[in-house]
C-alpha positions as CSV (number, residue, x, y, z in Angstrom):
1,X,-117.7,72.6,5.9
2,X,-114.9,73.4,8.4
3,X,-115.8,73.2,12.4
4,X,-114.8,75.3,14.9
5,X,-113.8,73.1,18.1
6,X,-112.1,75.2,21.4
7,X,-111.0,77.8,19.1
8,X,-109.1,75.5,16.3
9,X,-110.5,75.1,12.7
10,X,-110.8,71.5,11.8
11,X,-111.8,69.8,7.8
12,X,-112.9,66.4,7.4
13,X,-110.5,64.2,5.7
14,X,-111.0,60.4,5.3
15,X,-108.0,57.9,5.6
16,X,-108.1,54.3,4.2
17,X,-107.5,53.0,7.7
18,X,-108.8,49.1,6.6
19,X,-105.9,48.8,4.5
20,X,-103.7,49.7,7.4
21,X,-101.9,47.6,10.3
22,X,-103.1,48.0,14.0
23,X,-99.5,50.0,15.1
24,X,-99.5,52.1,11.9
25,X,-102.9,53.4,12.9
26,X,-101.6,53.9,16.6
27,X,-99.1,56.0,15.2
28,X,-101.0,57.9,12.5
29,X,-103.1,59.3,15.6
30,X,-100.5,59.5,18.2
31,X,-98.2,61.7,16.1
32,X,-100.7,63.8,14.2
33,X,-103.9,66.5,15.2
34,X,-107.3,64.1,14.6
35,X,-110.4,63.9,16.0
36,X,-112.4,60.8,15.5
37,X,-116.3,61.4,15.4
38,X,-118.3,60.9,19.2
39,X,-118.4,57.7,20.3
40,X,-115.2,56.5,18.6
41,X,-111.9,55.2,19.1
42,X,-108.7,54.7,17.0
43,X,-109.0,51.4,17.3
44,X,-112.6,50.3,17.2
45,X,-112.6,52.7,13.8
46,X,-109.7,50.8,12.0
47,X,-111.5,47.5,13.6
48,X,-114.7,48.2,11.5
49,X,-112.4,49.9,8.7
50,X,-110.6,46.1,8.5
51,X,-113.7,44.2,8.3
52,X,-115.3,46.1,5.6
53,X,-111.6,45.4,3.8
54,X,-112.1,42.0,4.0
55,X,-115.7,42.1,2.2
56,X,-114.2,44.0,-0.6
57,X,-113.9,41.9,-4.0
58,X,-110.8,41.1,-6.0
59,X,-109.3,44.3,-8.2
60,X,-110.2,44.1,-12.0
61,X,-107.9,45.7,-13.6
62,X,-109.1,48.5,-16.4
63,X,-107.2,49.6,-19.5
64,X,-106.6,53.2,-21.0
65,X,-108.6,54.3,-24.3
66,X,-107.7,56.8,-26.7
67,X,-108.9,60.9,-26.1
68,X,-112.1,61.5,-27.9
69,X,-111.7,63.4,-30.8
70,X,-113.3,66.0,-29.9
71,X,-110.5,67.0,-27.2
72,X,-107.6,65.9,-29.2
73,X,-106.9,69.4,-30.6
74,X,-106.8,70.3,-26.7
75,X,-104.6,67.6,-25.8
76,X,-102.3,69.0,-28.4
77,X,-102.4,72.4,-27.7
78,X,-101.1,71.4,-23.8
79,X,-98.3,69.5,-25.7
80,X,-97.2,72.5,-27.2
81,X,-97.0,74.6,-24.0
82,X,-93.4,75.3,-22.0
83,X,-94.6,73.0,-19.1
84,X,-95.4,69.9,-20.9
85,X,-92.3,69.6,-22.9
86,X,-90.5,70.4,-19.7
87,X,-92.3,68.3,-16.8
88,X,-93.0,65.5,-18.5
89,X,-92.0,65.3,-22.2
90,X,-88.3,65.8,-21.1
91,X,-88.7,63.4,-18.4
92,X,-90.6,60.5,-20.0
93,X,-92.8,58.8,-22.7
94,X,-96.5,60.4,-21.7
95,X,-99.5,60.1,-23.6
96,X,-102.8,61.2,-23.1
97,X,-105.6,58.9,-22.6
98,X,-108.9,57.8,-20.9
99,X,-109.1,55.8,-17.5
100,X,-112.1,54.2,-15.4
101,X,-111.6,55.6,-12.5
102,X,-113.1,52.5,-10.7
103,X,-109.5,50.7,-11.4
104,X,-107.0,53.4,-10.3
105,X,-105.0,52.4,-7.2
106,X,-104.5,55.6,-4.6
107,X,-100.9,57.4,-3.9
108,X,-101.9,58.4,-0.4
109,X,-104.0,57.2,1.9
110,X,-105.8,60.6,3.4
111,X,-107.6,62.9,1.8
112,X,-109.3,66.2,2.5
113,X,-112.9,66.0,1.7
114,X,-113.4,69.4,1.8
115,X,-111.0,70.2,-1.1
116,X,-113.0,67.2,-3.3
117,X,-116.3,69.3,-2.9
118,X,-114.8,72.9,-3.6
119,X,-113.2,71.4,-6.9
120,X,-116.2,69.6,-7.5
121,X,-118.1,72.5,-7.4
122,X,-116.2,74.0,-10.8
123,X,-117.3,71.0,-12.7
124,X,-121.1,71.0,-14.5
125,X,-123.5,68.6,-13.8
126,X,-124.0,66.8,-17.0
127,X,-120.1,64.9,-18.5
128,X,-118.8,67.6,-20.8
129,X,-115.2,66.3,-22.5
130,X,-113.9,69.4,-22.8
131,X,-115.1,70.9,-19.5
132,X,-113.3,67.8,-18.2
133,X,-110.3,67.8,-19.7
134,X,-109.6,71.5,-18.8
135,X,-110.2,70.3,-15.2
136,X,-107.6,67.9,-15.3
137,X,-104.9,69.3,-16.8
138,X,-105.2,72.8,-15.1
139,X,-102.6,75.5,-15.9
140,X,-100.7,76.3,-12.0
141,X,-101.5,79.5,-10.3
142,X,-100.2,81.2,-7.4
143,X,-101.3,84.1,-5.3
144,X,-99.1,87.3,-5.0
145,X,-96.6,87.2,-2.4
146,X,-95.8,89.8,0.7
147,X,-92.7,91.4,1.3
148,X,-91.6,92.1,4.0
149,X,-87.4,93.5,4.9
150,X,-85.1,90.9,3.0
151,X,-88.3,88.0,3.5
152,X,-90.7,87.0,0.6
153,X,-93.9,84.8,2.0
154,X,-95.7,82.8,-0.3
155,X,-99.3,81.0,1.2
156,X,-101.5,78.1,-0.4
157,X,-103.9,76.0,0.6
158,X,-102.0,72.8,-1.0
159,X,-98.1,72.0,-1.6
160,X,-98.3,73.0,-5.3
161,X,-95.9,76.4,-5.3
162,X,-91.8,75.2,-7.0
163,X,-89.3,77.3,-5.8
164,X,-86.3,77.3,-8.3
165,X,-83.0,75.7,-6.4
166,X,-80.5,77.7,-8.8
167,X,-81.1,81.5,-9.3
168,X,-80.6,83.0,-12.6
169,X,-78.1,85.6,-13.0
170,X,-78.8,89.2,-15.4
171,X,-76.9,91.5,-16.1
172,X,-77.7,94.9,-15.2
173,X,-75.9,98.2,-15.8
174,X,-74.4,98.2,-13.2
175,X,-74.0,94.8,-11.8
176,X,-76.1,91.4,-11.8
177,X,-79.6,90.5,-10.8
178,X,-80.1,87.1,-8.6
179,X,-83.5,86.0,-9.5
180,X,-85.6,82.9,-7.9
181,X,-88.5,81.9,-9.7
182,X,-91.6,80.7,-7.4
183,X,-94.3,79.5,-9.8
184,X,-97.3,76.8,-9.9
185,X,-96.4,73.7,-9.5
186,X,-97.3,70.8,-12.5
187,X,-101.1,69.3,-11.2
188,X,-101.8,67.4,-13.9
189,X,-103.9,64.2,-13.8
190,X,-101.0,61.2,-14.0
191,X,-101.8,57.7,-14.5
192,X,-98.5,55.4,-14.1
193,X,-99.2,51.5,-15.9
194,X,-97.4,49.1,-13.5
195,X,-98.0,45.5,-14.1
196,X,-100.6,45.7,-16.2
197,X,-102.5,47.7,-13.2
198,X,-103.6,51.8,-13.6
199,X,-101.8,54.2,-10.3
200,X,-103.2,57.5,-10.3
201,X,-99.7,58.9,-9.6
202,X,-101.2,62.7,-9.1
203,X,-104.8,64.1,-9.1
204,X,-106.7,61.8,-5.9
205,X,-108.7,65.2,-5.3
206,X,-109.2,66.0,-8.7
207,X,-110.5,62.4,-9.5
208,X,-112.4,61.9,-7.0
209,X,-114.3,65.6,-7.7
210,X,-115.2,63.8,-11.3
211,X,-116.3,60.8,-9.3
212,X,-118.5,62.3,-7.0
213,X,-120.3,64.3,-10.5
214,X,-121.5,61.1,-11.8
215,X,-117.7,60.8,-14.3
216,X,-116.9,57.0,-14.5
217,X,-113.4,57.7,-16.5
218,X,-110.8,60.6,-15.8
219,X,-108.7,62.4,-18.7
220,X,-104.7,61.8,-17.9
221,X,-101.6,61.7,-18.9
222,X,-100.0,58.0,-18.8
223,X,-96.5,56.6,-18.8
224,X,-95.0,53.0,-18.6
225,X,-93.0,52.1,-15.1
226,X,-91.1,48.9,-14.5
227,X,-91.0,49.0,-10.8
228,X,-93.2,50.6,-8.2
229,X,-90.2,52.3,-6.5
230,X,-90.1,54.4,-9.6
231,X,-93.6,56.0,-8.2
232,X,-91.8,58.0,-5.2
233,X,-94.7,57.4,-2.8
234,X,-94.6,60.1,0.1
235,X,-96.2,57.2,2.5
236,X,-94.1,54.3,1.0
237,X,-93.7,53.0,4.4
238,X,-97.0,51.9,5.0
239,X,-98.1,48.2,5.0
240,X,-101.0,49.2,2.0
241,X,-98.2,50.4,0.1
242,X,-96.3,46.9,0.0
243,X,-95.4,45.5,-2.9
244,X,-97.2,42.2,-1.7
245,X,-100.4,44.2,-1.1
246,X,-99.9,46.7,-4.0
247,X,-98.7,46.4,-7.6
248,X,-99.3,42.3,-6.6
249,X,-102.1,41.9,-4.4
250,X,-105.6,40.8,-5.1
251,X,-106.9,44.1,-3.5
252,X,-105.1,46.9,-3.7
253,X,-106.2,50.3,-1.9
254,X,-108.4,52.2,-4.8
255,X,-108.8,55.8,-5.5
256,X,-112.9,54.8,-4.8
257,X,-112.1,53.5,-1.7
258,X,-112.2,57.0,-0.2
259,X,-116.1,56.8,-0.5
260,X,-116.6,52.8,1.1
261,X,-116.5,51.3,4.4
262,X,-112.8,50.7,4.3
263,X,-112.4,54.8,5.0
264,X,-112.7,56.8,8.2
265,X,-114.0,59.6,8.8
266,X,-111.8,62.3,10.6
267,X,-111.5,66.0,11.8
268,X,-108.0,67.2,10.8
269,X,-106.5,70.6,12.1
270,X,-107.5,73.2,9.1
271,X,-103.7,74.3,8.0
272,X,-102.0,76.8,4.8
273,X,-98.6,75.7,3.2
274,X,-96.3,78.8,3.6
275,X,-93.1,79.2,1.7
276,X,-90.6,81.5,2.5
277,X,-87.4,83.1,0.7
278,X,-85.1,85.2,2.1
279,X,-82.3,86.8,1.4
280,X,-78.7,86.7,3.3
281,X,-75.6,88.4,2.2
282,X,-72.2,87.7,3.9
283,X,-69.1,89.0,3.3
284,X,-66.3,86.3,3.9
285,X,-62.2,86.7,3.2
286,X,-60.5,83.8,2.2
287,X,-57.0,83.1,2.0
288,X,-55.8,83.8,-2.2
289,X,-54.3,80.5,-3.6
290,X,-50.4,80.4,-4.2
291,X,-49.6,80.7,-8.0
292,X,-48.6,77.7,-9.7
């Protein structure tokens, strides 16, 4: 539930703070808006974080299983659809399987809690396959923008709105059309196989929704990498996210972490994503090239 505190809106989020370094936890809180809980500090957080780190046991790996049969004709109804065979048929070999969720490694190392239970709230009690699957691979929505002069303002609660980068031209009677497309981002479940070892490469929130409703495995889509660079991690600069400590360590940060000892509970500033297009027309004169 998000707290009001002097007039700002803050959500809990949870970062993995025992698989963090002393100065990378300095700077996590003296460059962004947290509140620890009363009674804490930065440091005597990550210091208790640490130690629970150090009780955890080695990683066992897990291995993918084929889709029930049941959602296989769901599975290929998705691969079918415009935004498989664009996002990730054209751009790799992806097939979709089962995962324990107990062996996935985590992308990121915060997470808003707040966002777990709302999703978790659109999943039933009891495992139902196809219930599940649908949750994983959801189709991507966006809200209706506002207009306003030569500005268009998109808003979302998470970064998951594309903005095309080249505009499509039409003709029209009496000239051309520029169009930009905004639309849903991709949110599919993603599992990348590194090493032998299962990265949930997109879905933390999603799978840890399934978690927290009594799920053991998550539905996914799951593709073959050679090298962990190919993963694109937005915090790659973090000590947890080492090779040493990651794709090769004995224990790696998990997506089940979030719920352990090795997490810490913090207050984060509530926030929206907002997008923004607008449109700028210049007329410029430029100097005709000599004929050849």
């Amino acid at each position: 539930m998000t707290e009001v505190i002097e007039g700002a809106a803050y959500r809990r989020h949870d970062l993995l703070l025992g698989f963090l370094s002393k100065a990378e936890v300095d700077a996590i809180f003296a460059q962004n808006p947290l509140r620890l809980r009363a009674g804490q500090t930065a440091a005597s957080a990550h210091s208790v974080a640490r130690t629970a780190r150090s009780r955890l046991g080695l990683y066992e790996p897990g291995s993918a299983e084929a889709l029930p049969g049941a959602v296989a004709p769901l599975a290929e109804e998705i691969r079918r659809g415009a935004v498989f065979k664009k996002e990730y048929e054209a751009k790799g070999d992806y097939e979709f399987v089962s995962v324990p969720i107990a062996s996935l490694l985590s992308p990121q190392m915060n997470l808003d809690f707040e966002y777990v239970n709302e999703l978790a709230g659109k999943l039933t009690p009891e495992v139902n396959d196809a219930a599940d699957f649908v949750f994983a691979f959801p189709s991507g929505e966006i809200g209706e923008p506002i207009v306003k002069g030569n500005t268009v303002v998109f808003t979302s609660h998470a970064p998951n709105i594309a903005v095309s980068a080249v505009p499509v031209l039409r003709r029209t009677d009496s000239g051309f059309e520029v169009v930009f497309e905004a639309k849903g981002r991709p949110n599919f479940v993603m599992v990348a196989r590194i090493n032998g070892r299962l990265v949930l490469h997109n879905g933390v929130h999603k799978v840890l929704a399934l978690l927290s409703r009594g799920r053991s495995r998550t539905f996914a889509v799951l593709h073959d990498l050679q090298d962990q660079n190919q993963l694109g991690l937005g915090q790659a600069n973090l000590s947890m996210f080492a090779e040493a400590n990651y794709t090769n360590g004995g224990r790696p940060p998990l997506v089940e972490d979030f719920n352990g000892p090795a997490a810490v509970q913090v207050l984060a500033r509530a926030t929206v994503n907002v997008y923004r297009l607008f449109a700028q027309t210049e007329d410029i004169l430029a100097p005709a090239l000599k004929a050849p």
